[in-house]
N, C-alpha and C positions, 0 to 999 in steps of 0.2 A: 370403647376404643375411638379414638379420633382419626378421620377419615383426611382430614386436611393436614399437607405437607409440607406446607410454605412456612418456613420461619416466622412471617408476620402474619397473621392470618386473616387479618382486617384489615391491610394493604389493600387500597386498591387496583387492580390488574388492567392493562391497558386494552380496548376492545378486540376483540376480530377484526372490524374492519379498519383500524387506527394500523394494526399492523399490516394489514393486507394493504392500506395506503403505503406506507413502508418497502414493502416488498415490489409492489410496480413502479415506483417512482423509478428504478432504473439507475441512478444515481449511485450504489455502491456497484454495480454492475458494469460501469460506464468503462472502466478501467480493467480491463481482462487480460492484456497481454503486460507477465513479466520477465523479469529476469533478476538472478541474485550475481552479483558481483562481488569478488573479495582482491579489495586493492589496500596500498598502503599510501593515496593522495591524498586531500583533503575532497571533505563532503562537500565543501562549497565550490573545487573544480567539478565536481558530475553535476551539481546544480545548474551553474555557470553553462555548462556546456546544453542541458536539456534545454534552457533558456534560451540562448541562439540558433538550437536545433531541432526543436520540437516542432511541428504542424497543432497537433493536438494536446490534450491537457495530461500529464505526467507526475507521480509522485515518487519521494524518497524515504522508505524507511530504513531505519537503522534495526539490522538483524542480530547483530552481534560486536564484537570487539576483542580483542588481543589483550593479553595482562599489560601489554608496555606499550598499547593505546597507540599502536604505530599502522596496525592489519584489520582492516573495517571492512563487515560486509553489510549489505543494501540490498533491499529488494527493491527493485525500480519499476513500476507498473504504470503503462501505457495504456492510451483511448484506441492507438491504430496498429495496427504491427507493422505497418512500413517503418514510422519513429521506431519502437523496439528494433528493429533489422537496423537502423541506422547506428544506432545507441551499439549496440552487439559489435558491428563493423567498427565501429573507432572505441570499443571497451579496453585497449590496451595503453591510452592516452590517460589514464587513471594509474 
């Protein structure tokens, strides 16, 4: 019986410590406050608007979408939650 589970089994595996570098950099971490919004504007007004009103650095993904491409929602993930609380407060301008 073979003891090894990895589809390639002579791939080689990235270290412990390559990942543990990984894991402190902090860098996916950086971003912890969000919020999911479902509006029917364009993606480029929440952009537009994070951009004029952001302090810190802020991302937009696309969570989903409506058959007739009109009702889009976003998770929008902040560096501070003051920005989020500000994003939240004017989320009706979308």
């Amino acid at each position: 019986m073979n003891d090894d589970l990895s589809k390639y089994p002579h791939e080689r595996r990235a270290s412990d410590e390559r990942r543990d570098e990984a894991r402190d950099s902090g860098d996916r971490r950086q971003m912890v406050h969000g919020v999911r919004l479902t509006f029917s504007g364009t993606i480029q007004s929440v952009e537009d608007w994070l951009d004029d009103n952001c302090e810190g650095d802020c991302s937009v993904v696309i969570a989903g979408m409506s058959e007739d491409l009109l009702r889009k929602t976003v998770e929008v993930m902040f560096e501070s939650n003051t920005d989020r609380d500000k994003f939240k407060a004017n989320a009706g301008k979308f």
